[in-house]
C-alpha positions in Angstrom: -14.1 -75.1 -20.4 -16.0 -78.9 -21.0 -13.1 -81.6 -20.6 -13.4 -85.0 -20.7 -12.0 -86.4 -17.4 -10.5 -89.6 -17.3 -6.9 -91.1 -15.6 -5.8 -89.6 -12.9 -6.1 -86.3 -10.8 -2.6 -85.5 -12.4 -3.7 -85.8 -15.7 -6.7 -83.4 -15.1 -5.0 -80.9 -13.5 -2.6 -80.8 -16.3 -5.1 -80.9 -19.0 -6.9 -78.0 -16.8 -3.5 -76.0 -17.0 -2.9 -76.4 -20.9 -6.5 -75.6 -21.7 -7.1 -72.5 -19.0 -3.3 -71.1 -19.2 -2.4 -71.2 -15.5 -0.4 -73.8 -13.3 -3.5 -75.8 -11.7 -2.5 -76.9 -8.8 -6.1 -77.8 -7.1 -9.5 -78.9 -7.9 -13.0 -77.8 -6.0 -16.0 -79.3 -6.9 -19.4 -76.2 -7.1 -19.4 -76.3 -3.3 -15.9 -75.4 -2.5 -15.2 -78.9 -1.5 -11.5 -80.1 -2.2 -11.0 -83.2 -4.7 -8.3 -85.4 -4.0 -9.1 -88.5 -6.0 -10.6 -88.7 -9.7 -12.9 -91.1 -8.4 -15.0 -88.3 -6.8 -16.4 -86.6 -9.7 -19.3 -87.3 -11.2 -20.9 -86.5 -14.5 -21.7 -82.7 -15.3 -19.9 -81.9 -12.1 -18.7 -78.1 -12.3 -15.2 -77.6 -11.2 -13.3 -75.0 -10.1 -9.1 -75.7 -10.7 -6.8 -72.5 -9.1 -3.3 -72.4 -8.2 -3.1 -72.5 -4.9 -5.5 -69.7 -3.5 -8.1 -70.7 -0.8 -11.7 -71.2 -2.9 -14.0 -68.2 -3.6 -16.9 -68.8 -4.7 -17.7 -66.5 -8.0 -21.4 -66.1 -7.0 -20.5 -64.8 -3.8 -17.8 -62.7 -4.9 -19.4 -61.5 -7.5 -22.2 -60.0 -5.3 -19.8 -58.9 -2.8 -17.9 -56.7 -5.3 -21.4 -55.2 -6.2 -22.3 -54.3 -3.5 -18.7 -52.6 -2.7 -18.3 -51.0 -6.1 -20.9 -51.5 -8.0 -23.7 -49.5 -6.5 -21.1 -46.4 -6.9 -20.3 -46.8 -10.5 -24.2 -47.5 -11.8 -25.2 -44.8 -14.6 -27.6 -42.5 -13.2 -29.6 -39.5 -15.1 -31.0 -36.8 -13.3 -33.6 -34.6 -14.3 -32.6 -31.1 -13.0 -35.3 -28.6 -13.5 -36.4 -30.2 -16.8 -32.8 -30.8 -18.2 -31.1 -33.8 -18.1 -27.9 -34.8 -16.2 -25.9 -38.3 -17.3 -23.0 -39.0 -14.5 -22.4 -41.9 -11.9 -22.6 -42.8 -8.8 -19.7 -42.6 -7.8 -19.2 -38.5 -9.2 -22.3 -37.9 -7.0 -20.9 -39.4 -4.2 -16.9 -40.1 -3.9 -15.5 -36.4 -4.0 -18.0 -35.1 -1.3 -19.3 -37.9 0.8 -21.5 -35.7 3.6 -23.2 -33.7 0.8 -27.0 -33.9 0.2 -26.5 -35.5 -3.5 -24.1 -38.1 -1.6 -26.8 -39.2 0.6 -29.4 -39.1 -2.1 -27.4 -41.6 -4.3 -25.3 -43.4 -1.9 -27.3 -46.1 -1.3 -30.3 -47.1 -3.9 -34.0 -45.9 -2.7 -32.5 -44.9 0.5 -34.1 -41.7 0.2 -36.9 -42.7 -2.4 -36.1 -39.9 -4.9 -38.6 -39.7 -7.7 -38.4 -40.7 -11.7 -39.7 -39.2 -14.1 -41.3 -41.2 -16.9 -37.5 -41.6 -18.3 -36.4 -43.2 -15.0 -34.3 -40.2 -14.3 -34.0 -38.7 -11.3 -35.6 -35.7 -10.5 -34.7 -32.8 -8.9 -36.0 -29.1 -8.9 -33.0 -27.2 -9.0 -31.8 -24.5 -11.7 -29.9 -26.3 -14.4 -28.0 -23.6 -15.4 -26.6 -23.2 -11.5 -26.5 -27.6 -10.9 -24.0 -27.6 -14.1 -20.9 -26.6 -12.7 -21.2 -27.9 -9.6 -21.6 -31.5 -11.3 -18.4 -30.6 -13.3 -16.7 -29.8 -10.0 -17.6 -32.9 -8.6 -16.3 -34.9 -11.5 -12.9 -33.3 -11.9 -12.7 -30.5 -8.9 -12.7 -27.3 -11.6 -15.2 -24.8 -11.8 -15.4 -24.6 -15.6 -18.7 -23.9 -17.6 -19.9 -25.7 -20.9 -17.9 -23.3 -23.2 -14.6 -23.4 -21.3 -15.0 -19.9 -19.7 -13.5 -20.0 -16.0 -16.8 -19.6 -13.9 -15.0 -16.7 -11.8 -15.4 -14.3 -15.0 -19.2 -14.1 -14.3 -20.5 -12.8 -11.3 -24.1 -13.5 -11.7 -23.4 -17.3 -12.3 -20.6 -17.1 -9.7 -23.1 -16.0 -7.4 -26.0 -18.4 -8.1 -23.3 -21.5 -8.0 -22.5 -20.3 -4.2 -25.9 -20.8 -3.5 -26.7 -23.9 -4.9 -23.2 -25.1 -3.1 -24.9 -24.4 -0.3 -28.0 -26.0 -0.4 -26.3 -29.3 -1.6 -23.7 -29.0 1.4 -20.6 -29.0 -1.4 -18.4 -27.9 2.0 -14.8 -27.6 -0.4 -16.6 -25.9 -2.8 -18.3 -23.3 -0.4 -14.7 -22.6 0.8 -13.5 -22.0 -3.4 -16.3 -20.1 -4.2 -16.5 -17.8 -0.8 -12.7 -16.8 -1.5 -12.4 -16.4 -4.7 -15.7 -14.0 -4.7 -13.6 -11.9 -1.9 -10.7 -11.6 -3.8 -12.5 -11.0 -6.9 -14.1 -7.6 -5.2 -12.9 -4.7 -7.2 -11.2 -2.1 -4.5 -13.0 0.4 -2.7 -12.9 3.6 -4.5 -11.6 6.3 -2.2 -10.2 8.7 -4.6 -11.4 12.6 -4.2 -14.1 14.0 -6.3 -12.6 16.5 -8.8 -14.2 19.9 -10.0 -15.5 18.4 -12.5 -17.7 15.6 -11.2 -19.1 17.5 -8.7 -20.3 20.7 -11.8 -21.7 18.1 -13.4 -23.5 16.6 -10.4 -24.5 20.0 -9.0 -26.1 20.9 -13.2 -27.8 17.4 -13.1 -29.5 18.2 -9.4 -32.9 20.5 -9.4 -32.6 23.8 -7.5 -34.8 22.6 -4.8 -33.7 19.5 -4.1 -31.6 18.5 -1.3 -27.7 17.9 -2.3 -26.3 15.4 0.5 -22.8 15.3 0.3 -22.1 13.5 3.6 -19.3 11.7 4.4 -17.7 12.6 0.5 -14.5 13.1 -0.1 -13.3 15.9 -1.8 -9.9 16.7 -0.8 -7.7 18.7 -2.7 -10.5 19.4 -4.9 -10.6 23.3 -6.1 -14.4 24.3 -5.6 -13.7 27.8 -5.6 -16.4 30.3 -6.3 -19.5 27.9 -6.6 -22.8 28.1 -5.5 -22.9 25.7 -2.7 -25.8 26.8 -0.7 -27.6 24.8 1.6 -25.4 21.8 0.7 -24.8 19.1 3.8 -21.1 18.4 3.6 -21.9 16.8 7.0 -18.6 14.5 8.0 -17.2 15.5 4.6 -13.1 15.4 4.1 -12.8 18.9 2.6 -9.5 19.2 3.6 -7.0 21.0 1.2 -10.2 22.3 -0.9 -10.0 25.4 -2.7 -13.2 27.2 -1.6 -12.4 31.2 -1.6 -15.1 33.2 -2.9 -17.7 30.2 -2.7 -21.2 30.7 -1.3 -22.0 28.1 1.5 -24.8 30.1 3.1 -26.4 27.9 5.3 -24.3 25.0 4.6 -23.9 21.8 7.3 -20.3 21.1 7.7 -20.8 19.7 11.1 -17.7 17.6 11.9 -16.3 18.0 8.3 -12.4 17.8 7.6 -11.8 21.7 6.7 -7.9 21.2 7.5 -5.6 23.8 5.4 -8.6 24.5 3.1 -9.0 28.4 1.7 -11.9 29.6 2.0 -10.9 33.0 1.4 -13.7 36.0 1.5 -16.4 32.9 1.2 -19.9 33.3 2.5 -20.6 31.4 5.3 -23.5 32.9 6.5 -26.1 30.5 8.5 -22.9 28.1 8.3 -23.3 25.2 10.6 -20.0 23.9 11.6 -20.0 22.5 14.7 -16.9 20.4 15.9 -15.4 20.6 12.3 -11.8 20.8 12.2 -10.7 23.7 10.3 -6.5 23.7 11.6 -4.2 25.5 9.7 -7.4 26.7 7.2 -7.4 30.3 5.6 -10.8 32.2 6.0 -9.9 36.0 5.2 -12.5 38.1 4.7 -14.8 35.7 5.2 -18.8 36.5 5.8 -20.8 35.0 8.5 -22.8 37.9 9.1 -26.6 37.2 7.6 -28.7 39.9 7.7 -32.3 38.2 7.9 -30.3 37.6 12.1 -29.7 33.3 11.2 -26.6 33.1 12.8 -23.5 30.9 11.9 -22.9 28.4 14.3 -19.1 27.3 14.7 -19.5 26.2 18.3 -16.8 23.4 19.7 -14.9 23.5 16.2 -11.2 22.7 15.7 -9.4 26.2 15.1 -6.1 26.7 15.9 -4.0 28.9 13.9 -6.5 29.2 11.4 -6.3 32.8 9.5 -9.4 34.6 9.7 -8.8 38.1 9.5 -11.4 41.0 8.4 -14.2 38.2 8.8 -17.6 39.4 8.9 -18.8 37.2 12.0 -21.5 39.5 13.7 -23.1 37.2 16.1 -21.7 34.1 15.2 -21.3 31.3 17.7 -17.7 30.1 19.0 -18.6 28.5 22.6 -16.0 26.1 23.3 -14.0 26.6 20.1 -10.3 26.3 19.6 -8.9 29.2 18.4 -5.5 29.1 19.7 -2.9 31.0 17.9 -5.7 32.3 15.5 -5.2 35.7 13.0 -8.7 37.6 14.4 -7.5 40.8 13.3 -9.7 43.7 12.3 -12.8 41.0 12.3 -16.5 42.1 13.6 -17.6 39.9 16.1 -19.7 42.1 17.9 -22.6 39.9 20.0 -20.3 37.3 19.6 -20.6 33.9 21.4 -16.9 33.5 22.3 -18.1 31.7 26.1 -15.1 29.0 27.0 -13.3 29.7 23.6 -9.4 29.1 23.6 -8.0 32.3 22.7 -4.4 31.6 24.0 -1.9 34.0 21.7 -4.7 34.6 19.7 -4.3 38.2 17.5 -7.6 40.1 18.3 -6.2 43.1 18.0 -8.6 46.0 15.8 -11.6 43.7 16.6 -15.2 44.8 17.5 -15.4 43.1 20.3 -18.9 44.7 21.6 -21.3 43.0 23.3 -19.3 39.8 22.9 -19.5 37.2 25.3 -16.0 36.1 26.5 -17.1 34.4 29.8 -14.6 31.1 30.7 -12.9 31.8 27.8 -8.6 31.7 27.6 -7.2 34.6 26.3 -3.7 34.4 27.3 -1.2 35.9 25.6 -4.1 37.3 23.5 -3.5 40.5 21.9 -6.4 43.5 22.1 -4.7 45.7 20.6 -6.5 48.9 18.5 -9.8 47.6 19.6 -12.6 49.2 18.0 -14.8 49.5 20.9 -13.1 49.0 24.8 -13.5 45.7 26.6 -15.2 45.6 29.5 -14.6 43.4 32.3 -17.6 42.5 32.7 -17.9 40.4 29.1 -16.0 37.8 30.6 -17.6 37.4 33.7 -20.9 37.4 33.3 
């Protein structure tokens, strides 16, 4: 405000307060220097009246408040891979202060980022990724342009990770590495049914390898199929329905064979070697082959397994566990049987001939009706 200044200090002080709306109670000339007496102003003199507070000079505070707020609240524009960005300072910096972009902006030049022609910022960065990130630093929500949740798209969900990272966005690396964890879908550990597997054994040529290791397949009824050749290596096949199927020269080395059926099957050339086979039904079986490839059941998990009137000429049992096993009536003549458990086992009306029972336990076994006689010296030699 201009005022003429005449009487005394009162009079100016109270022509200062009707004209500027406050309660003057002091007067400072443009140096901050207190007036106490009229007498001391002269013409064009620039006065500051307050009520009471200590003096501030504007100029001074004015740069001082710059220099606290202003730098963080300037408009900025950033060109991010040919798009452009408009946001503050204060976006870039405030919510994550040890992030790249918070450095890059915090104070002006410190980093001497290039301009474009436009004066905007440039950065070479994917736009599409750089949006919601900007977004998140304004109002701490992952939310696209449309108002889709970003966790409904993987691919974007995924390339905003990323970009997180290379910015340093530490809160939002935490959000997004959750939420993508919990948004896994659950591992799929249900059986393969009949059905899948048909259509997966018509879709596979003849002479190509079928690897079924480490499948799961329990319960599933794949009775009477042609499963030849088939690694079911590791497989769970426990509980399956295979009775009449034809797994000549299948691997079901360490496969899960638990109270499966594989009723009058064909196993020959079988490879089963520590499988687990407890409790399983293999009447009538056939591991006899007659081109001599013997099946090879050595160290596998046996007991009380049914397995009566197998065909199993040759077959190798070394260190099997056939405790309580139903043997009865089977052919194992030339059969590997060397440090088999054959405690209670029922052997009786087996062709034992030629067999090699040395270190094997057959307590309690029953030999019963044997075909051919035992001689001692099958199970010591």
């Amino acid at each position: 405000q201009v005022v003429a200044v005449y009487g005394t200090l009162s009079d100016l002080l109270s022509v200062a307060s009707n004209k500027l709306g406050i309660k003057a109670t002091s007067v400072y000339n443009g140096k901050g220097g207190l007036i106490d007496d009229i007498a001391l102003i002269r013409d064009d003199d620039v006065l500051f009246v307050c009520e009471g507070e200590p003096f501030i000079d504007p100029q001074t505070d004015g740069r001082a408040q710059e220099e606290l707020t202003g730098s963080h609240t300037d408009w900025l524009t950033l060109n991010v891979g040919g798009r452009y960005f408009t946001t503050t300072r204060s976006t870039l910096v405030n919510k994550e202060p040890d992030s790249m972009l918070a450095h890059m902006f915090k104070d002006k030049d410190a980093w001497g980022n290039k301009q474009d022609p436009r004066g905007a910022f440039l950065i070479d960065r994917s736009p599409e990724y750089f949006e919601p990130i900007l977004n998140y630093l304004r109002h701490g929500q992952l939310i696209v342009n449309d108002g889709i949740n970003l966790l409904g798209s993987t691919a974007l969900f995924l390339g905003v990770l990323e970009e997180a990272r290379f910015f340093g966005i530490d809160s939002l690396i935490e959000h997004l590495e959750v939420a993508i964890k919990n948004s896994q879908p659950a591992e799929d550990h249900s059986p393969i049914s009949r059905k899948e597997f048909v259509r997966f054994l018509l879709a596979t040529p003849t002479k190509s390898e079928l690897r079924c290791q480490g499948l799961n397949f329990s319960g599933a009824d794949l009775s009477r199929l042609d499963l030849r050749y088939i690694n079911f290596k590791m497989a769970n096949l426990s509980r399956c329905n295979l009775a009449h199927a034809n797994l000549c020269c299948a691997n079901l080395e360490r496969a899960d064979l638990s109270g499966s059926v594989l009723d009058c099957a064909n196993l020959q050339g079988v490879k089963m070697l520590c499988s687990n086979a407890e409790g399983a039904s293999l009447k009538g079986c056939n591991f006899e082959d007659p081109s001599g490839l013997k099946a090879n059941l050595e160290g596998k998990f046996l007991p009380g397994v049914d397995m009566e009137g197998s065909q199993m000429t040759g077959i190798n049992l070394r260190v099997a566990t056939l405790k309580n096993a139903k043997l009865k009536n089977c052919n194992l003549r030339g059969a590997t049987l060397a440090g088999t458990d054959l405690e209670n086992c029922d052997l009786s009306g087996c062709d034992l001939q030629e067999a090699n029972l040395r270190g094997s336990n057959v307590k309690g076994a029953i030999f019963e009706e044997m075909l051919t006689p035992l001689h001692m010296s099958q199970s010591v030699r």
